[in-house]
N, C-alpha and C positions, 0 to 999 in steps of 0.2 A: 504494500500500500504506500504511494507516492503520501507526501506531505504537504497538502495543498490549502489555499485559498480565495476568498473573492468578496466584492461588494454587494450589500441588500441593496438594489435603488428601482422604484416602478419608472415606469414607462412615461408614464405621466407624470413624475415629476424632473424630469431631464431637463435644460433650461431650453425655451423655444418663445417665439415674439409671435406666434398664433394662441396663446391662451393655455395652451397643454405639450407636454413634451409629446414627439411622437419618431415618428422613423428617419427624422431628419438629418443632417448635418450633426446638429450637437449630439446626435446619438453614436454614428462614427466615432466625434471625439469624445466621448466617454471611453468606446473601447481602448482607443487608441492610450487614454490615460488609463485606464486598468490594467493593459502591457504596462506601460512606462512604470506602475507601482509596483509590477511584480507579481498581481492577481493571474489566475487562471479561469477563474468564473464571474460572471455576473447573473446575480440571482434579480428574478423580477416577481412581479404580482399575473395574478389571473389574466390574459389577451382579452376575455370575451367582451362583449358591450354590456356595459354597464343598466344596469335597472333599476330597483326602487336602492335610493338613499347614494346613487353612484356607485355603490359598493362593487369590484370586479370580483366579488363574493355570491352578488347574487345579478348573473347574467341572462339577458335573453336568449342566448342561447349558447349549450355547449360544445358546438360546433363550427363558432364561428369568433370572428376577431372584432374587436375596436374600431370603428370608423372614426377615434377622433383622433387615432395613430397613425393615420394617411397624412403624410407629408407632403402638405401643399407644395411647396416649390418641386418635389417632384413633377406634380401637375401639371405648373408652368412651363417646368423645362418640356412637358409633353406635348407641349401648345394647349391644354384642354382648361388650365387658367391664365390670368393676369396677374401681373403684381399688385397693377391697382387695383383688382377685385380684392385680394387679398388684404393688400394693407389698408382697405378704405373699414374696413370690417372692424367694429369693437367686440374683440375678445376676454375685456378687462385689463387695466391699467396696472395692477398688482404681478408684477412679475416673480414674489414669492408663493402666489396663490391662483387657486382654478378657480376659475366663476361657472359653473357648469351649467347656471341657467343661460349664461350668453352662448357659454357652445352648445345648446342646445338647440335656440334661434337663429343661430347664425352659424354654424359649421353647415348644414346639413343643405341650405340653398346652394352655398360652393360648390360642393359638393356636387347637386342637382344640374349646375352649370357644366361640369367637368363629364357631368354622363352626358348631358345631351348634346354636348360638342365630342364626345368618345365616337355617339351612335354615328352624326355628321359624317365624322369622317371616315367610320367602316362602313357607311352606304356610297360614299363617295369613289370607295376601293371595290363596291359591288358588292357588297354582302346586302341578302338579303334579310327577314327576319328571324329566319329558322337559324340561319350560319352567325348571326349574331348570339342567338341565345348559346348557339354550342358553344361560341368561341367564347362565350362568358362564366359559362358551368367547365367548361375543360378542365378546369382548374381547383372547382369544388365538390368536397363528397354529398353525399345525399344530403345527409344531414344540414349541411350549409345550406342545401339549396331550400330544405323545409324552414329553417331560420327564415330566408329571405320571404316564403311566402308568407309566412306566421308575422313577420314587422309588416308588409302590405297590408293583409286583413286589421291585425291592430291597429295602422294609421286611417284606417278605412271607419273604424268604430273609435277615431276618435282619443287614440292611444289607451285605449280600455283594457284590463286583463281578459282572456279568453273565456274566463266562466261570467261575464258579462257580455256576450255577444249574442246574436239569433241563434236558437236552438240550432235549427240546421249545419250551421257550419262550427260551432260550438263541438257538435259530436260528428262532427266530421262525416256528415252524407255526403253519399258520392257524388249525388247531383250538387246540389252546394259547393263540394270541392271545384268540380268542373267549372262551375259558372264564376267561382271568383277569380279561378285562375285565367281567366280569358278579361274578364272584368279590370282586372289587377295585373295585367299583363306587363305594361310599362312601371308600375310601381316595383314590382317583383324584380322587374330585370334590373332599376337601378340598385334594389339593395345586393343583386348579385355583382353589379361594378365596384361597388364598395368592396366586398369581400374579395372580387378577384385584384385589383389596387392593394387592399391589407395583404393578402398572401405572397405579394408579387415583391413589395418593400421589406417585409419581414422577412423574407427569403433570400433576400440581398443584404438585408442586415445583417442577420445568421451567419451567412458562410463568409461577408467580410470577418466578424468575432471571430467563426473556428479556425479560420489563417493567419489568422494574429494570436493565434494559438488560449483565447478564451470561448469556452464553455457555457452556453446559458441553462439555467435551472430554472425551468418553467415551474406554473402552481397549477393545480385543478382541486377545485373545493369537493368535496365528499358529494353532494348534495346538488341537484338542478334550482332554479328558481320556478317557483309556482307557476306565474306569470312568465311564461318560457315557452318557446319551442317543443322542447323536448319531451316536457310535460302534455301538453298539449297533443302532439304529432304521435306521441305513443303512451296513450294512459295506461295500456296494460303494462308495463313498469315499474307503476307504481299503486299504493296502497289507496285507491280511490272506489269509491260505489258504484252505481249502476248508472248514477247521472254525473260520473265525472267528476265527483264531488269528495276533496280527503278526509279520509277514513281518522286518521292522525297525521302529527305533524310532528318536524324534527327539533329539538334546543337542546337544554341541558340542565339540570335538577339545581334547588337551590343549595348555594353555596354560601362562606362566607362573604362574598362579590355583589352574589344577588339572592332576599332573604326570596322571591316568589320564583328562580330561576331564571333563567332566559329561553325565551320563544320564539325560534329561527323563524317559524313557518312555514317551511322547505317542504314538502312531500317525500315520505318519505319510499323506500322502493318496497316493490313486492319479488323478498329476493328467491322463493319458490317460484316466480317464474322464469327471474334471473338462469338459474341453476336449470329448469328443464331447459332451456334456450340456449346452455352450456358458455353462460353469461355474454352471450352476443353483441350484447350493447355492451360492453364494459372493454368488451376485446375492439370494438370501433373507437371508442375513446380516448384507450391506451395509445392504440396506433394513431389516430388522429393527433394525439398529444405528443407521440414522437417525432411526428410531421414540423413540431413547432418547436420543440428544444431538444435538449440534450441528454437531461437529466429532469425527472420528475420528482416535485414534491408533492405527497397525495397527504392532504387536509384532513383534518381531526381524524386521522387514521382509527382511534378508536370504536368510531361506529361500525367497523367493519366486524370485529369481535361482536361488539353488544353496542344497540343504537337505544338515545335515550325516545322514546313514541310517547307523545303527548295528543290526548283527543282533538278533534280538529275544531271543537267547539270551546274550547280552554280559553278565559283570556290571559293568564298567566302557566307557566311552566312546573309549577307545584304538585299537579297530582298527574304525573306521564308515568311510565314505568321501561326500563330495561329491557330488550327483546334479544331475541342472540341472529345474530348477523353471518355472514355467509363464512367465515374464517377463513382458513386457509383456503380451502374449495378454488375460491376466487382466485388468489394469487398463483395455485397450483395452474390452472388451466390457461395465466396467463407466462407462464412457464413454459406450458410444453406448445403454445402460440407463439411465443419471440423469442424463447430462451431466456437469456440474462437479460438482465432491464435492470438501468440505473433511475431507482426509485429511492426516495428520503421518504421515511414515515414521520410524520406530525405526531409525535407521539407524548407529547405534553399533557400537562393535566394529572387528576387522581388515573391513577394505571393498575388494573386489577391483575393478579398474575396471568389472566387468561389474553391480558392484552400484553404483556410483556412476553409471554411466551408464541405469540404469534409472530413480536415484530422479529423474535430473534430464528425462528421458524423461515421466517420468509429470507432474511439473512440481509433485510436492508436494514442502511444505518438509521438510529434514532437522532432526534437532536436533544440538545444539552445548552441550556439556556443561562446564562450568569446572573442572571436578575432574577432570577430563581432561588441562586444559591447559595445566600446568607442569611439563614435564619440561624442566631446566635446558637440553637442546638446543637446546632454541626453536623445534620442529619440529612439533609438535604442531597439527593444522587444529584444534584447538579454541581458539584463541588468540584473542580477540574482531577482531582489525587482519586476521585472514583472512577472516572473516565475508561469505555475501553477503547482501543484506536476505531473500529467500526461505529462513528457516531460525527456528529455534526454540529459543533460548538456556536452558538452564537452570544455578544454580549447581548443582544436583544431583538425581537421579531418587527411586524410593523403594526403588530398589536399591545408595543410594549410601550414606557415614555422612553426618552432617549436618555442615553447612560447620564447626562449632565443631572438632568430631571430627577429621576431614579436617588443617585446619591443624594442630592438637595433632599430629600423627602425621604430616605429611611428613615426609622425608627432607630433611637438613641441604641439600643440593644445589637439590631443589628450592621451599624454601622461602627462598632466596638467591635463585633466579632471578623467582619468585613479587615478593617485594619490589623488587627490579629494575624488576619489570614494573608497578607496580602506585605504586610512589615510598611507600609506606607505611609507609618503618621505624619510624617516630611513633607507628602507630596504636594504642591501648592492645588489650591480649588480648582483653578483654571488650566490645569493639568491632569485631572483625577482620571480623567476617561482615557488618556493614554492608559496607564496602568492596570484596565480590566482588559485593553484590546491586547496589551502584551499578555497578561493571563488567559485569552484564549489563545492567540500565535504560541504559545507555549505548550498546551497542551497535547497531549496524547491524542486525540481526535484528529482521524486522519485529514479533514477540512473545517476550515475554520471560516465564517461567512459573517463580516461587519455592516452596520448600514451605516450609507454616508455620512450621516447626520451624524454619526457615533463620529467619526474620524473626523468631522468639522466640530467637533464640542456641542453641541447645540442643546439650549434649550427645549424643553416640551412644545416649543410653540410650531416647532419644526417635526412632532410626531406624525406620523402616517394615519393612523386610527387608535380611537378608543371605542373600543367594543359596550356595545348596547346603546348606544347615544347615535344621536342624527343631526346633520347638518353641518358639522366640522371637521369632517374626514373627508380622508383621499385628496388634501388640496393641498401640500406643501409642495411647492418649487423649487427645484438649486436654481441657483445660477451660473450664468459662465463663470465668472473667478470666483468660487468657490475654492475649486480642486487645481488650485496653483501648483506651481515645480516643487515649492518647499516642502509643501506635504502630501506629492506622491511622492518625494525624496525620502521623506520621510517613511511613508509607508513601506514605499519596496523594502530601505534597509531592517526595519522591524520583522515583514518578511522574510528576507535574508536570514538576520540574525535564528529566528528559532526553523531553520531548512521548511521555508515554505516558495521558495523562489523555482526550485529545482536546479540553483546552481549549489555548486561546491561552497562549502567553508571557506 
């Protein structure tokens, strides 16, 4: 096992003067500064399109990519925009932050422009309508192509969830299908430009990184959104009635976090059909998901042992119950379908031995979280001296605060124990987060994964998400000089120093 590392940073927050980072230029020069540091990987968030609350936790569909990670000046350079279309657009003034209600009015007209100056000019080369739609779907699986029809109908009803539509197309009669798809024809086809665009950038992202010898670790959350594609396009998946309607729903019991629990709302699957189906959908998934990165990180890994099933009538998370989930089953048959597969298990949280015994069953690494691992007990497995090299260190996720936040705000106990542990009572404030990021580059854990924000010092004000809350997530932005010479200078040699460069001593 090599000695490896890389940077957390989503997508969307990469710095960019369209309102949201996307596949642009400053994304190049991310990778290009993750060489220069010495990293091997860059780790991101979920691709899909974003749905209720922004979150790329709960996507419209799991099948398809982000339109607001189409890099315009690609566009330009294609002739299919302007610059002044581009720059005349308010995307928000705040270049630390995403306005997502402006890109939500104002990306998707661009957008609109750049397909029907696409269509323009492949009728002008002779295509007809039928050679257009192929040359538009070529490039995506089925599934995409049901995403695209599934955002038509919804923008058709108004941007409505699917269990608010006309019964008929709601459950999906054949007549209905038919009539919308001829109805919705033009609509359909631009959400399939959008997606053949995302796949076309992302794919020239990709294999610029793996030539510059970095790695991307994609994410895929456990769970579909309700209000989805997926859900919609194949109910028999999941655990829903006779009208289409969930049975239960997915969250997580109460804690000491939250006294009533948390209430994802996710649908959850019906994993005895899973299993006669010899998990069909999950093997599309997989492979779809290796279409996109490199390395997968699979989300609340837990549910896959035992899922927490909450009534679908609940309005808090309080009285769900435990079910047992497809175990190994799942992972075996995605074995003897791709063989080895570089998967991280989310393996966070209370871990019953039945989930412990699974993640070391399947033989992917766990992760190991630092903000975990000082409670003055000393008991805590996230302690770096319990570490086995099969695991995946981070000082913190993008559900965590950032390490500056974090220490400001322990408790007097365990920030005694923390020091203790660490021999750092010296170390000045505005220096404390070097010395957790050296305590993971140190560790025994074969990869070690920092988020930016961690290696810029930053305040909480610069967090990615706080889980259960709405409205102030998913919106921090770097900026260009952020990530100066000094401290990727820095970093590689911290790199260096504990062999995570892959050069010599």
């Amino acid at each position: 096992m090599k000695r490896e590392c890389g940077m957390l940073l989503p997508v969307a927050s990469l710095p960019s003067r369209y309102g949201i980072g996307a596949f642009s230029k400053e994304a190049y020069r991310f990778v290009d500064q993750l060489k220069e540091a010495g990293q091997q990987y860059w780790q991101i968030l979920p691709l899909g399109p974003t749905g209720f609350g922004d979150s790329p936790y709960q996507s419209f569909g799991a099948f398809a990519g982000n339109p607001y990670f189409i890099d315009l000046e690609q566009l330009i350079e294609e002739g299919l925009l302007t610059w002044d279309e581009c720059n005349q657009v308010d995307f928000g003034q705040d270049q630390r932050d995403i306005d997502y209600e402006k890109l939500f009015y104002n990306r998707f007209p661009l957008l609109r422009k750049a397909f029907e100056r696409w269509k323009e000019t492949e009728q002008k080369l002779g295509l007809d309508e039928t050679a257009m739609e192929e040359l538009l779907c070529a490039e995506l699986v089925e599934e995409t192509q049901e995403y695209c029809f599934y955002m038509a109908v919804k923008n058709a009803f108004d941007g409505k969830s699917w269990d608010q539509w006309d019964k008929d197309i709601r459950m999906r009669e054949a007549k209905a299908v038919s009539r919308y798809r001829e109805e919705l024809k033009d609509e359909i086809e631009f959400y399939e430009f959008q997606q053949m665009q995302f796949q076309r950038q992302w794919k020239k992202l990709r294999q610029y990184a793996n030539e510059c010898g970095i790695r991307i670790i994609g994410d895929i959350p456990i769970y579909v959104a309700f209000d989805g594609a997926d859900s919609w396009s194949h109910p028999e998946l999941f655990q829903f009635d006779e009208e289409c309607k969930p049975v239960a729903v997915a969250g997580c019991p109460p804690d000491g976090f939250s006294a009533t629990g948390q209430l994802w709302g996710n649908p959850l699957y019906c994993w005895e059909y899973h299993k006669e189906t010899g998990y069909t959908w999950w093997m599309k998934r997989m492979a779809y998901s290796f279409t996109l990165y490199d390395v997968v990180r699979v989300d609340h890994f837990r549910g896959f042992d035992e899922y927490y099933a909450i009534p679908a009538e609940d309005k808090t998370a309080e009285f769900g119950q435990w079910e047992k989930g497809p175990g190994y089953a799942l992972f075996e048959a995605m074995k003897e379908r791709f063989g080895t597969l570089d998967i991280i298990a989310e393996d966070l949280g209370f871990l019953t031995p039945t989930v412990v015994e699974l993640v070391e069953k399947t033989g992917f690494p766990g992760m190991k979280v630092l903000e975990f691992a000082f409670d003055p007990s000393g008991t805590s497995p996230y302690l770096p001296h319990k570490y086995t090299r099969n695991c995946v260190v981070y000082t913190g996720t993008h559900d965590n605060m950032t390490l500056r936040s974090w220490y400001q705000r322990m408790d007097d106990g365990s920030r005694w124990f923390a020091k203790c542990y660490l021999g750092n009572e010296r170390t000045p404030q505005e220096e404390i987060h070097w010395d957790y990021i050296r305590l993971a580059l140190q560790s025994v854990a074969k990869l070690a994964i920092i988020p930016v924000q961690d290696y810029l010092g930053l305040d909480d004000w610069a967090r990615i998400n706080e889980p259960s809350t709405l409205g102030k997530n998913w919106r921090w932005r770097m900026t260009s000089g952020d990530l100066n010479a000094g401290l990727l200078a820095r970093c590689r040699d911290m790199a260096w120093r504990y062999g995570r460069t892959g050069e010599e001593l």
